[in-house]
N, C-alpha and C positions, 0 to 999 in steps of 0.2 A: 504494500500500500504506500508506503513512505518513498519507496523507489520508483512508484509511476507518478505520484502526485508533489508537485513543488511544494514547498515547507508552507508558503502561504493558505494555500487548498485545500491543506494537511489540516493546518488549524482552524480555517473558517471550513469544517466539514459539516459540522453539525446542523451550523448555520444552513448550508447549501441545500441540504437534504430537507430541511424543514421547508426551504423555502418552493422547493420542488416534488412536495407530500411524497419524500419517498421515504422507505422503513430505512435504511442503510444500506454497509457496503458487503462486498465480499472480499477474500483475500487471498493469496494464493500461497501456498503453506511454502512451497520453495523459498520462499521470505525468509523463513525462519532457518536459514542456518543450512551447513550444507546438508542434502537431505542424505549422502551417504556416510555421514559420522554421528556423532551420539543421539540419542530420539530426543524428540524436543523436550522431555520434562527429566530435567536433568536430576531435578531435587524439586522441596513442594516451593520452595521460594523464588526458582524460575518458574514454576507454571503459573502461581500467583501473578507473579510479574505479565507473564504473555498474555493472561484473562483480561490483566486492567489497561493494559495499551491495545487490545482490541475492543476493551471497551470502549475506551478514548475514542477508538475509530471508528465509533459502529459499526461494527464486525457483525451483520446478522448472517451471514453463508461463509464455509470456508471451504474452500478449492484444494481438493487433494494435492500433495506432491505426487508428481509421475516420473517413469522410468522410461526409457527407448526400448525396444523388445521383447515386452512383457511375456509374448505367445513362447521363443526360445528361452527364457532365461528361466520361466516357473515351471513351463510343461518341458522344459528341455529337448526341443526340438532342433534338429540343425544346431547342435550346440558347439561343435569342432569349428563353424561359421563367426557365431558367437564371438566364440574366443578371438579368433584371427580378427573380428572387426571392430572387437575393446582391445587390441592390441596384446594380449595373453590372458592369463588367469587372474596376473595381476591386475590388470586395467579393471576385467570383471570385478574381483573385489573392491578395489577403487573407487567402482560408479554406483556398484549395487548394494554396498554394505555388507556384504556377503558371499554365500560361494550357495545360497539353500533358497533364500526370498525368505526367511523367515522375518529379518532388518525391514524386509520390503511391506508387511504386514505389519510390524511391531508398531512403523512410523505409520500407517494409515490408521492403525487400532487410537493412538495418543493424540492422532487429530480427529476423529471423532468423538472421542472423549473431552477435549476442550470442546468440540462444538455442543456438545451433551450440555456443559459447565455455561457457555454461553445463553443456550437457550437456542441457539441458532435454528432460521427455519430449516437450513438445509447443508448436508457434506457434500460437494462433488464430486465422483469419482467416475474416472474414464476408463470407456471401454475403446481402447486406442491403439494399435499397435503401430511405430514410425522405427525410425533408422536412429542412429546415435548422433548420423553426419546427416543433414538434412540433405536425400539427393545423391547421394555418394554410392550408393548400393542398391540392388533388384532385390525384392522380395522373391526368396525359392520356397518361400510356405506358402499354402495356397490360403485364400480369402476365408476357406471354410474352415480350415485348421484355425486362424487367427479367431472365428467367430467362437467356434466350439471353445477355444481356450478362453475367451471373456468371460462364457457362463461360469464356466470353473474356477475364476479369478473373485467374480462374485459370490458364487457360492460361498467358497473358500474364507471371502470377507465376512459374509455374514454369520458362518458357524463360528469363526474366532471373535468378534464381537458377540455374539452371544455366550460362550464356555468365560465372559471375563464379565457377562451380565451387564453389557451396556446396551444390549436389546429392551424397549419398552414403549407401552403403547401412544407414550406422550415424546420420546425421543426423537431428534433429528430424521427428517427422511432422506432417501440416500438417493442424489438423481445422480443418471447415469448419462454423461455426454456424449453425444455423437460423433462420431470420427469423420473426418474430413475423408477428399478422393485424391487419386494421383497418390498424393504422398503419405497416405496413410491405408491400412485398412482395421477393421473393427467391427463395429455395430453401427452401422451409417443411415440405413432406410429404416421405414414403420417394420417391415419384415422380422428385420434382424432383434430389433427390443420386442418383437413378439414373441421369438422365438427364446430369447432370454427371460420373459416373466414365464412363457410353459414350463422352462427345465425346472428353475429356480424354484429352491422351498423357501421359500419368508411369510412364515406365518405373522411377523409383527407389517405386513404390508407396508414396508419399507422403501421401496422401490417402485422411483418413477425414472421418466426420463428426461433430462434437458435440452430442449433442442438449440442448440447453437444454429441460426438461419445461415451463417459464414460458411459455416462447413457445408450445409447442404447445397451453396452456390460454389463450392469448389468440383462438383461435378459437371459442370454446364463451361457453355463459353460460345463467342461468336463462332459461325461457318466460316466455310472458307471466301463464299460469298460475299461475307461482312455484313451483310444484312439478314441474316435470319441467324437462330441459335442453334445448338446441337448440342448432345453429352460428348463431352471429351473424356471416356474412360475407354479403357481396353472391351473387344465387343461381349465378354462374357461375363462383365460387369453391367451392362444392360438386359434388363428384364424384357421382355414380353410388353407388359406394361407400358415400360417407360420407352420402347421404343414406339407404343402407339400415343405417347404425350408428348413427343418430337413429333410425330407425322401429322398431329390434330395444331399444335400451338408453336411449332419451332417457327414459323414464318413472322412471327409478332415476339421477337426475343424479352421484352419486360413479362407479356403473359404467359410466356412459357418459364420462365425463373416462377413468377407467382405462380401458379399450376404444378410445377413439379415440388415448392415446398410445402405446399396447399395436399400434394398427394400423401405427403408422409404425415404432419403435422396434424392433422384431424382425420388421417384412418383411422378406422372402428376399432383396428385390432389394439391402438395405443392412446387414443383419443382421452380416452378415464385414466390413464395411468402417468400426466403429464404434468410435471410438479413447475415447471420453468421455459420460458424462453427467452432465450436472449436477442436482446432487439438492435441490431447494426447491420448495415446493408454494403456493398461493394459494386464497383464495376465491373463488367461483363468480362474475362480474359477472350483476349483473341492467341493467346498462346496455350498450348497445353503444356506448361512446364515443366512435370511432374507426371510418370506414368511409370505403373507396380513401383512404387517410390523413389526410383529415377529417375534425376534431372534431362533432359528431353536436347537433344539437337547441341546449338551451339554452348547452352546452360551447362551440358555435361561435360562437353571438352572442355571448357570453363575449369571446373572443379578437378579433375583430372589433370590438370596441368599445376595444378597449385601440389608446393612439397609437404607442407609440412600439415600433421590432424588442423590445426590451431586456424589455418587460413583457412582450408577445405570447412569446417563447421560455423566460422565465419560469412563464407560466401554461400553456403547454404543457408542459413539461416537471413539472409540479407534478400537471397532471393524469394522466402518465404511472407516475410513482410510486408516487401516493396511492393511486389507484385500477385504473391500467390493466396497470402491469407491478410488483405490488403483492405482493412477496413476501414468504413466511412460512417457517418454518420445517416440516419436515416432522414430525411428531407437534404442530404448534399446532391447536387445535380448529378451525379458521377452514379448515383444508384441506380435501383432499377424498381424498387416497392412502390406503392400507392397506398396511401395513407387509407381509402377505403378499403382497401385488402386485406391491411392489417389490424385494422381496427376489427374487420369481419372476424380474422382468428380469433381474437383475444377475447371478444366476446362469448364465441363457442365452448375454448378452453377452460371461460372463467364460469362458466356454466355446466361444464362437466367435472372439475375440480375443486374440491375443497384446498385452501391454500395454496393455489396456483399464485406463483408471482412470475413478474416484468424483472427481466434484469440486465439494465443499459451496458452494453458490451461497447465500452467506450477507451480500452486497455490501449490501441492508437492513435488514441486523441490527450495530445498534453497543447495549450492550455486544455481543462477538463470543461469548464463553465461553459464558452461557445458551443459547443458540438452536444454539449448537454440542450441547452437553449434551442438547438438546431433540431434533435430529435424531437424534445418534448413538443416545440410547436407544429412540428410535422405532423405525431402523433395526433395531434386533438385541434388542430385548426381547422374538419372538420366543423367541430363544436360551437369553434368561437363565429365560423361563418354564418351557422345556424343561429345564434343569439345575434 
């Protein structure tokens, strides 16, 4: 929080929130220290400490720390891979705190726990799987391997939160984020969190999903044409489906972005089970940068030419930003939403959930205030038009 927000922002936060009726912030636990050395509550007089400066900040969501390769490193798949791409076993312990994932749950368990302590509406926890180097290497696990190991990931989460009894029917809910395309895969379509609430036992109904809209425009992008849309994923990443939501709306590129996140965000199969969305919008790529997690054309020779990890995760990560997960504000002209579209979701969501909330995904916008001011009138100028 203190690292994306200038000291002034910092201090008048309170202020901000009140003046823009929102509950607070969220934060994102990487904050707290590196997340492969000691767990965050060192002793009771640090965690003391970490409660009352998130309470400072109104801290009501806390954002799991994550890892790069979650699907190899727990279910140990392609793990001789692994190694070579943390640079040995040592790098592995290095990054992971470990050589088991036990480090990798100990830190998820002691941030749920502060959010227990908080009150927090919600923990996030991703079902994600990416590279270590953004771009630097092909995924050889396949999409369904990576899915299957989320379920297990959460499963896994929630019997060990339960065997230490920080399950209850009033505790934090646990949304699960959606995984971007190109350079990720995971749990990304309505599908795929379908398929994770049938495996999954959580009898404290714990589990919803968050849908980041960012991510689900990283599947799409202009034609070749430049005037119409298309899914820019590899063809066996296209459903059925979604190849008939390209051939009905790709010719009108804004209502095809609104229609395909329209198709996942209020399917029946997920529609009740949706605790969050995050509201920032992007412009359309005309590049596909990013394909089975490798940087695309001249982006790859790019990174392939650089010597050292340091530059390579550098210029990945630079191009993930700038261009790939390149977020704007919603009402900036560079988007592609319409304020009645979205007002259309929120209202359905906020009618099929109890404590659904809105949550301003504004992490590339420093100043915060404008782009704040920029959404919220986008949002509800509607309204004001009306009165």
């Amino acid at each position: 929080m203190e690292d994306t927000f200038s000291t002034q922002e910092t201090d008048g936060l309170e202020q901000l929130l009140k003046e823009n009726g929102l509950a607070g912030t969220e934060v994102f636990m990487n904050y707290e220290g590196n997340r492969s050395q000691s767990l965050l509550f060192d002793s009771e007089a640090k965690k003391a400490e970490v409660i009352e400066k998130y309470k400072r900040l109104c801290v009501k969501r806390i954002h799991c720390s994550y890892w790069s390769y979650p699907t190899s490193f727990l279910n140990k798949l392609h793990y001789r891979e692994l190694v070579q791409r943390q640079d040995g076993e040592e790098g592995i312990y290095r990054y992971y705190g470990d050589l088991t994932g036990d480090h990798m749950f100990a830190r998820w368990m002691q941030e749920y726990e502060l959010a227990c302590e908080l009150g927090a509406q919600a923990y996030v926890f991703h079902v994600i799987d990416y590279a270590a180097i953004d771009g630097a290497w092909e995924f050889t696990i396949t999409r369904e391997q990576v899915l299957d190991a989320m379920v297990r990931m959460v499963q896994e989460f929630l019997l060990r939160l339960a065997s230490k009894g920080l399950l209850s029917a009033g505790s934090p809910v646990i949304e699960l984020e959606n995984a971007g395309w190109g350079l990720e895969y995971g749990a990304q379509r309505c599908e795929d969190f379908a398929e994770i609430f049938r495996q999954v036992y959580d009898p404290f109904d714990k589990l919803r999903v968050s849908w980041d809209m960012n991510h689900l425009l990283h599947a799409i992008g202009k034609a070749p044409d430049g005037k119409s849309a298309c899914f820019m994923l590899q063809p066996f990443e296209i459903t059925p489906r979604m190849q008939r939501l390209e051939e009905e709306f790709g010719a009108d590129p804004k209502l095809f972005a609104e229609k395909w996140v329209e198709m996942n965000i209020l399917d029946p199969s997920v529609i009740r089970k949706t605790g969050c969305l995050h509201l920032s919008d992007c412009e359309l790529k005309h590049t596909e940068y990013f394909r089975n997690g490798r940087l695309q054309g001249e982006y790859g020779e790019r990174i392939d030419s650089l010597e050292t990890r340091q530059e390579k995760e550098e210029y990945g990560v630079s191009i993930v930003l700038e261009r790939y997960d390149s977020h704007v504000p919603m009402g900036d002209e560079r988007g592609v939403y319409t304020a009645l579209a979205v007002r259309r979701w929120i209202d359905e969501l906020m009618r099929e959930n109890k404590g659904f909330v809105l949550l301003h995904e504004l992490k590339n916008s420093s100043p915060i205030r404008p782009a704040l001011r920029c959404q919220m009138e986008f949002l509800w100028k509607e309204d004001k038009e009306v009165l």
